[in-house]
KOLGULUM-359528 format. One record per residue (C-alpha): z negated, y, x. Coordinates in nm, 4 decimals. Each point is the difference from the previous one (the first is absolute). Layout:
REM residues N
Z | Y | X
...
***
This chain:
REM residues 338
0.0000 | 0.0000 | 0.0000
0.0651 | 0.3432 | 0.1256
-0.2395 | 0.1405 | -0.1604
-0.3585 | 0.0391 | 0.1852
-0.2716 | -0.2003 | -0.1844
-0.2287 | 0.2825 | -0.0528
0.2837 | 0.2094 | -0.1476
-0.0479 | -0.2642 | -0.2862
-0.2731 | 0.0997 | -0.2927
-0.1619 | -0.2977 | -0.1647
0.0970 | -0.1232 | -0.3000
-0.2517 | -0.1961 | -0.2486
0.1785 | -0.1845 | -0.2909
-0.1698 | 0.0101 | -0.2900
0.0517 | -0.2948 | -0.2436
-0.1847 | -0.0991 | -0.3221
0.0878 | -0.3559 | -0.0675
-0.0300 | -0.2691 | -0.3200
0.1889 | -0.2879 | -0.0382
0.2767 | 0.0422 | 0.2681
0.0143 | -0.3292 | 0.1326
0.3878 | -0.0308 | -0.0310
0.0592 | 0.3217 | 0.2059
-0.3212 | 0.0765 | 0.2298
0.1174 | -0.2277 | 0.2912
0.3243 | 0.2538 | 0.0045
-0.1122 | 0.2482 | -0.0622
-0.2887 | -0.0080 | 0.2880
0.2716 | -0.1829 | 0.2297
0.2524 | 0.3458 | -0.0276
-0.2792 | 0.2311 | 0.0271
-0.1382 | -0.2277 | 0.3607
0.3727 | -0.0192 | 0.0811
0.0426 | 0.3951 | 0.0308
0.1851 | 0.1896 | 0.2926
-0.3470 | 0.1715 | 0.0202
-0.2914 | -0.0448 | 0.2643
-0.1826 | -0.2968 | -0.1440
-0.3119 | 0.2174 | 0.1003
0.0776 | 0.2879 | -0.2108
0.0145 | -0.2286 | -0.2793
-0.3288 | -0.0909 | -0.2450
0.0463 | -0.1696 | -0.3025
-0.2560 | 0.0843 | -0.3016
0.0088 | -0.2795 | -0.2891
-0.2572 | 0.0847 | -0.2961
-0.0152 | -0.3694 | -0.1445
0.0044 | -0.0216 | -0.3741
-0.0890 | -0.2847 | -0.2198
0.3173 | -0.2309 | 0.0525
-0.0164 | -0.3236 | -0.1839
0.3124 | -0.1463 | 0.2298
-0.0172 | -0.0562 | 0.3651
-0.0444 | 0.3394 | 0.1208
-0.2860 | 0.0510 | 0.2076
0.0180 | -0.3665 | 0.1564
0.3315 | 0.1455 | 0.1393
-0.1270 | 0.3352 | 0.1211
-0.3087 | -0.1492 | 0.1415
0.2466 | -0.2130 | 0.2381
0.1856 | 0.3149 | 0.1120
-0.3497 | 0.2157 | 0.0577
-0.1235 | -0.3342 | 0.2381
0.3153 | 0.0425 | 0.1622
0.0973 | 0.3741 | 0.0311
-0.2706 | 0.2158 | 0.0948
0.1763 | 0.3690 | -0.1879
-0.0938 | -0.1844 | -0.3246
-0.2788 | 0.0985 | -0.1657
-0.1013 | -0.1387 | -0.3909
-0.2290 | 0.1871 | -0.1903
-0.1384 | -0.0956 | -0.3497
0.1444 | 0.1620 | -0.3224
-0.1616 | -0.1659 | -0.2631
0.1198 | 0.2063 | -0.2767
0.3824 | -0.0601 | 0.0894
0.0835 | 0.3711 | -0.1419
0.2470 | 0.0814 | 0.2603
-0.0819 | 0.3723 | 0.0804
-0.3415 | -0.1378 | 0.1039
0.1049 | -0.1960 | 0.1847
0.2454 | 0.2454 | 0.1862
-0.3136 | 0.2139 | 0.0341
-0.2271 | -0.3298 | 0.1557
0.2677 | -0.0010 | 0.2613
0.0476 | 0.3902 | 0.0960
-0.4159 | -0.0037 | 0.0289
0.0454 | -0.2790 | 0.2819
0.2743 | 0.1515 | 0.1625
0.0261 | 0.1052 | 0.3523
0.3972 | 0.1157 | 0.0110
0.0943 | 0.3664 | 0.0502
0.2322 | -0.0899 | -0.2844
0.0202 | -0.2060 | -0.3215
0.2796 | -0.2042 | -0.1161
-0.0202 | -0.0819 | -0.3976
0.0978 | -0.3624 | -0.0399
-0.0161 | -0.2662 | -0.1931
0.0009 | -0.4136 | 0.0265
0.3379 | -0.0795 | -0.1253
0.1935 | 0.2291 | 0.2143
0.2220 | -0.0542 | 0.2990
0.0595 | 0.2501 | 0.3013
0.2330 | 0.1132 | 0.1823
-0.0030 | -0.0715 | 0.4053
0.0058 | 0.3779 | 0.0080
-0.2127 | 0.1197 | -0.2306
-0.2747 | 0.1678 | 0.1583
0.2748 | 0.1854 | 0.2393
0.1182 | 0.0906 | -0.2570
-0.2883 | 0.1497 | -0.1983
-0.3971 | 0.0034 | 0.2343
0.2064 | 0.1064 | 0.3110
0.2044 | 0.2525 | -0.1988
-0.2409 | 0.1502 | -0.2334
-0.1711 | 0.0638 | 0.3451
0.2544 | 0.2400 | 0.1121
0.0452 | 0.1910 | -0.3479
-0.1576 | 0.2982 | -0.0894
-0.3520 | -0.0064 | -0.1589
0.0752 | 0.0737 | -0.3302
0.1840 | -0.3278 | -0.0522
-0.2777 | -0.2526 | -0.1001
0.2101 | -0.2961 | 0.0403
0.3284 | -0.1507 | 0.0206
0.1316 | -0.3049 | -0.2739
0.3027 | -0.2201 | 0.0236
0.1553 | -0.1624 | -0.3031
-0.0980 | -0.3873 | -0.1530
0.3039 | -0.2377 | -0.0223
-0.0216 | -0.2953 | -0.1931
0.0217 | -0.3109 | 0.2743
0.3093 | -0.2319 | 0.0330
-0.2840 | -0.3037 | -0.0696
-0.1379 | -0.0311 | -0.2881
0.0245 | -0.1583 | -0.3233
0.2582 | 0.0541 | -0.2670
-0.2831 | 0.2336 | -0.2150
-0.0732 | 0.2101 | 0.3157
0.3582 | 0.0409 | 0.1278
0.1178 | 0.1119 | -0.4022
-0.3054 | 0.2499 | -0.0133
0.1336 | 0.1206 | 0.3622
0.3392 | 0.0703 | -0.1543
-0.1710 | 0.1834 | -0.3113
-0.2078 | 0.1568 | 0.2431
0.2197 | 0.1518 | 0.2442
0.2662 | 0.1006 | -0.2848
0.0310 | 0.3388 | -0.1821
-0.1247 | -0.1784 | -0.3128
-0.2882 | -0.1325 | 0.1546
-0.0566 | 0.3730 | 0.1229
0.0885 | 0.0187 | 0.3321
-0.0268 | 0.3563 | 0.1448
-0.1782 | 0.0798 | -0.3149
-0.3313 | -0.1563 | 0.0805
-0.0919 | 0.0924 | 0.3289
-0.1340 | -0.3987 | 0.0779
0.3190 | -0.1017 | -0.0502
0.2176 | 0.2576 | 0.2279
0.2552 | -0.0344 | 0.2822
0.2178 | 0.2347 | 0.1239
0.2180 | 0.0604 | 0.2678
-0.1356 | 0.2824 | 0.1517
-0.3995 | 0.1016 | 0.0863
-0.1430 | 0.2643 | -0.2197
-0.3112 | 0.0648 | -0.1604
-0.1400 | -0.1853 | -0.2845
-0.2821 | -0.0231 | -0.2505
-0.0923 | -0.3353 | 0.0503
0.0728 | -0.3190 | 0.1641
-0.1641 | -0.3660 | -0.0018
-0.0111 | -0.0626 | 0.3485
-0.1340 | 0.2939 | 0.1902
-0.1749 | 0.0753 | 0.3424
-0.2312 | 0.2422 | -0.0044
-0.1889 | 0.2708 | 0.2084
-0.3619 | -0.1579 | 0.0048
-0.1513 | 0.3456 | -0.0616
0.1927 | 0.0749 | -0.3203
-0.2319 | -0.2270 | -0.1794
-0.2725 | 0.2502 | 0.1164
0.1733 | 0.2046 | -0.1369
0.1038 | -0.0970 | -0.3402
-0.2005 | -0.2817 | -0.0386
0.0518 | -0.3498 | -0.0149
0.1683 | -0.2236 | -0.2788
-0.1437 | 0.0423 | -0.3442
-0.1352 | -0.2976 | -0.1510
0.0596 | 0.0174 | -0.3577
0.3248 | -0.0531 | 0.1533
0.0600 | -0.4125 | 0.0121
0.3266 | 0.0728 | 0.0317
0.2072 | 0.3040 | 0.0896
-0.2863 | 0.1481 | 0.1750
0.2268 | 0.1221 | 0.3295
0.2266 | 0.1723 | -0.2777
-0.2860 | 0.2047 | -0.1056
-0.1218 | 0.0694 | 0.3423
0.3242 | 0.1218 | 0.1488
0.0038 | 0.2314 | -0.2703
-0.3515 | 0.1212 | 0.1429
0.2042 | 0.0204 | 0.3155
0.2868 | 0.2623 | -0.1189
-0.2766 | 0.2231 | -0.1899
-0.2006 | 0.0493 | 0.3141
0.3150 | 0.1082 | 0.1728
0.0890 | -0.2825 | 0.1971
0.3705 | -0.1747 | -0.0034
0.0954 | -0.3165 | 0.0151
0.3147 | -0.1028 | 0.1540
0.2536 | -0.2804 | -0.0641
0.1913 | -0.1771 | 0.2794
0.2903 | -0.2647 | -0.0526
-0.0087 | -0.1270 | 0.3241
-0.2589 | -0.2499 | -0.0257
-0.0598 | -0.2338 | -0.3593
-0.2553 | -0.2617 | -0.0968
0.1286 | -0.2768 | -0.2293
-0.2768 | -0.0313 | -0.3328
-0.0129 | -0.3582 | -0.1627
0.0594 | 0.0596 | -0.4146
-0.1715 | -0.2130 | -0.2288
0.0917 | -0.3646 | -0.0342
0.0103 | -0.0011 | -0.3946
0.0831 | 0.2222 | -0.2818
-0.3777 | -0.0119 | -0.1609
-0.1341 | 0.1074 | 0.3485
0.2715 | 0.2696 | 0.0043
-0.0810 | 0.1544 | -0.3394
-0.3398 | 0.0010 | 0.0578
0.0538 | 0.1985 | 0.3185
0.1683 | 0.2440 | -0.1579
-0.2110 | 0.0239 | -0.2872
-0.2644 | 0.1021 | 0.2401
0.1869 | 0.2048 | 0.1566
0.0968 | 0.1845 | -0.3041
-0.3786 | 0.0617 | -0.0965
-0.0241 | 0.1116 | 0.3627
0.2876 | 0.2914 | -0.0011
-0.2000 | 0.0980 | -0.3189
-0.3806 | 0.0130 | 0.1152
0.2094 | 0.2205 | 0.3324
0.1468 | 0.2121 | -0.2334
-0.3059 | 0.0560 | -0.1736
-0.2226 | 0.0757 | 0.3352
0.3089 | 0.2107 | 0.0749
0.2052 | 0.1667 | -0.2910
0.2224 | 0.2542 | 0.2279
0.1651 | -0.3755 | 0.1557
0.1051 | -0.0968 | -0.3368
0.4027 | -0.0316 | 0.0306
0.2477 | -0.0954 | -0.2921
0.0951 | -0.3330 | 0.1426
-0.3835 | -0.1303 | -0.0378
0.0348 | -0.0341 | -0.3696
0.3704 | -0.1402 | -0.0047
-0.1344 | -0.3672 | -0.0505
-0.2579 | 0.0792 | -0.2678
0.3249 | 0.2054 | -0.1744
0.1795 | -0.2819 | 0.0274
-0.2557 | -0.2671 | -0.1096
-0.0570 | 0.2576 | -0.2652
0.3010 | 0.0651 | -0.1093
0.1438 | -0.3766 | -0.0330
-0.2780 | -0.0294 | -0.2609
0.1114 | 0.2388 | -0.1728
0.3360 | -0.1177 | -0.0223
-0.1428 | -0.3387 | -0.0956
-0.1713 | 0.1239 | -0.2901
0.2930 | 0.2752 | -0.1242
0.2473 | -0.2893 | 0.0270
-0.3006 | -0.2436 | -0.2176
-0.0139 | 0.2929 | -0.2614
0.3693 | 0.0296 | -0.0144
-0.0154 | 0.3278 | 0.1205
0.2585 | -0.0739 | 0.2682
0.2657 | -0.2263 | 0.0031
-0.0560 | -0.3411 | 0.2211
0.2916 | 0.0917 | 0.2203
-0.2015 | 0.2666 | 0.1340
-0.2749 | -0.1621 | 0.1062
0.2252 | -0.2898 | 0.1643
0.1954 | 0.3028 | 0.1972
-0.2831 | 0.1474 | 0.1384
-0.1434 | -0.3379 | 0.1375
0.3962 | -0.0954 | 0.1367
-0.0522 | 0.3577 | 0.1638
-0.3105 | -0.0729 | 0.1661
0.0973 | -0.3748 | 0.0794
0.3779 | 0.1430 | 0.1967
-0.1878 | 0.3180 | 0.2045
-0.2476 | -0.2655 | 0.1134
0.3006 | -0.2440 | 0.0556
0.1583 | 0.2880 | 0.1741
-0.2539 | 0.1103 | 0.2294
-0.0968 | -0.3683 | 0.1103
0.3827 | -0.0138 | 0.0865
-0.0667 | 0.2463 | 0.2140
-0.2248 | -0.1663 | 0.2542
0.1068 | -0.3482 | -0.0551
0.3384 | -0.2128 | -0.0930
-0.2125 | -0.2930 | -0.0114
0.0317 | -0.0838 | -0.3812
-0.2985 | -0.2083 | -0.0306
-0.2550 | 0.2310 | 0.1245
0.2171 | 0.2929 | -0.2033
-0.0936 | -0.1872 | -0.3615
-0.3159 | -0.0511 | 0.0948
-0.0650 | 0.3700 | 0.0940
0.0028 | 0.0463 | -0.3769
-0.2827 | -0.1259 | -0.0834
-0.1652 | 0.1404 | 0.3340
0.1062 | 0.3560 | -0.1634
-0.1393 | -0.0705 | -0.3068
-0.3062 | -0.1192 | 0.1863
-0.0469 | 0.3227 | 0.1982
0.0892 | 0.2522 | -0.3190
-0.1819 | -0.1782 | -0.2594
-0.2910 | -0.0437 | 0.2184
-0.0351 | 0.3290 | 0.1419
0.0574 | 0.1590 | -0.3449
-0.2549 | -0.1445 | -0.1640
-0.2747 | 0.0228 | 0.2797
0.1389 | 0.3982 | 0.0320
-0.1049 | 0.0114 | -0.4042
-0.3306 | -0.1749 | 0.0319
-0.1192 | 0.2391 | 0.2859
0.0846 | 0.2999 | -0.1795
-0.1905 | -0.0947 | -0.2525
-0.2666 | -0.1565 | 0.1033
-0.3056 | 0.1258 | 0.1512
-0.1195 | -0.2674 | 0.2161
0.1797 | -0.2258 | 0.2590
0.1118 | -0.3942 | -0.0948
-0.1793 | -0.1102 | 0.2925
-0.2736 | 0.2257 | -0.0829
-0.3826 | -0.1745 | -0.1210
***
């Protein structure tokens, strides 16, 4: 490496983990694999209460690689977790991660080691999440949806990728300045889900940017069935909705586009049931909905299999988002929440 080894800042991953027993061994394996000093490297896993295989697996990587360290998360809300970690961190920076997520070779170049050379007002720097070439037929569908315009690419920041760097208002996988969580604070854990959404929106209101680069990617495992999928989404929906209600000034049109639509096709259901509107109708709108999906799967894939089964991926992501977007607007108390 050219570069001196104290010209590197340390980076601590921070991982909350349940039931990743199908990716974990990757995903640890990419992250040990880095073009990074191995000593500039700590890995933080807050341990939730997995009922698979799990822990047996990280307790054979801690035994064996010293830059692990597992901590206890007994409540296995994820933003606690997160929080577990950054407590018991000793890196100059902190990489947001997750257990079913692949790296790049160079993606701490790409991000610790160039965050270190940007201006202070940049809290961090994100890359984008691509759907993996391995997976099953569930997860590579939901990638399509994903990482199509009807699955809202480059509409919901999580789910950008662009050509060029520029700044952004959130992304998934982000390293970050350890002092901006002195800052801002750390991730809010009402939050079991969407909790670094919320907090990079902390970020921008204390004045801090946070940049996007295309030159490095990590490569995010999708669910492995449609229920799994749907309820992922679902609490995601409730999640955009408890955010929006902590902060009204980062509502935006396209949060309420699924609950329209969910919305909206009852509607139809019951106009077309009274006879108000002629079955036709009803039948065009869902043959419009069923080609733009079509469409945009085309876009990203020619393979025909994974194409039809998209469908029912979009419907998974829509439907479930919609209606958890709808519950948390109008409910006052978290799901998860006792």
């Amino acid at each position: 490496m050219k570069e001196k080894g104290n010209e590197y800042p340390k980076v601590s991953f921070v991982m909350p983990v349940l039931n990743e027993e199908k990716t974990i061994r990757k995903c640890l394996d990419s992250i040990l694999n880095l073009d990074y000093p191995k000593e500039k490297i700590e890995i933080l896993i807050a341990r939730g209460p997995s009922t698979d295989n799990t822990n047996k697996i990280l307790n054979r990587y801690a035994k064996r690689y010293r830059n692990i360290k597992l901590l206890n998360n007994p409540t296995g809300n994820t933003a606690t977790g997160r929080n577990i970690c950054i407590e018991n961190s000793t890196g100059d920076m902190i990489m947001n991660y997750s257990g079913h997520t692949i790296a790049e070779k160079n993606l701490l170049k790409e991000l610790a080691l160039r965050l270190k050379k940007l201006p202070e007002d940049i809290a961090g720097i994100g890359c984008s999440n691509l759907p993996p070439k391995k997976q099953s037929l569930i997860g590579k569908a939901a990638g399509v949806a994903f990482s199509s315009l009807m699955g809202g690419k480059n509409i919901f920041p999580q789910h950008a990728s662009y050509n060029e760097e520029r700044y952004v208002e959130h992304m998934s996988f982000t390293c970050y300045r350890r002092e901006i969580f002195d800052k801002v604070g750390k991730f809010d854990p009402i939050f079991w889900c969407g909790q670094d959404a919320e907090f990079d929106i902390r970020v921008r209101k204390a004045g801090y940017k946070i940049l996007y680069t295309p030159k490095t990617k990590v490569y995010h495992f999708k669910r492995e069935s449609l229920r799994s999928l749907f309820r992922q989404m679902y609490r995601y929906g409730i999640a955009r909705a408890k955010i929006i209600k902590k902060h009204p000034d980062a509502m935006k049109p396209s949060h309420f586009i699924g609950t329209a639509g969910v919305i909206g096709l009852i509607l139809l259901i019951v106009l077309t049931a009274l006879e108000i509107l002629p079955l036709w109708f009803l039948f065009s709108i869902i043959l419009i909905y069923v080609l733009l999906c079509l469409f945009s799967s085309v876009m990203i894939t020619k393979d025909l299999k994974i194409v039809i089964l998209s469908l029912v991926a979009y419907i998974a992501i829509h439907f479930g988002y919609g209606i958890g977007f709808l519950r948390g607007l109008i409910s006052r108390r978290l799901p998860w929440q006792k």
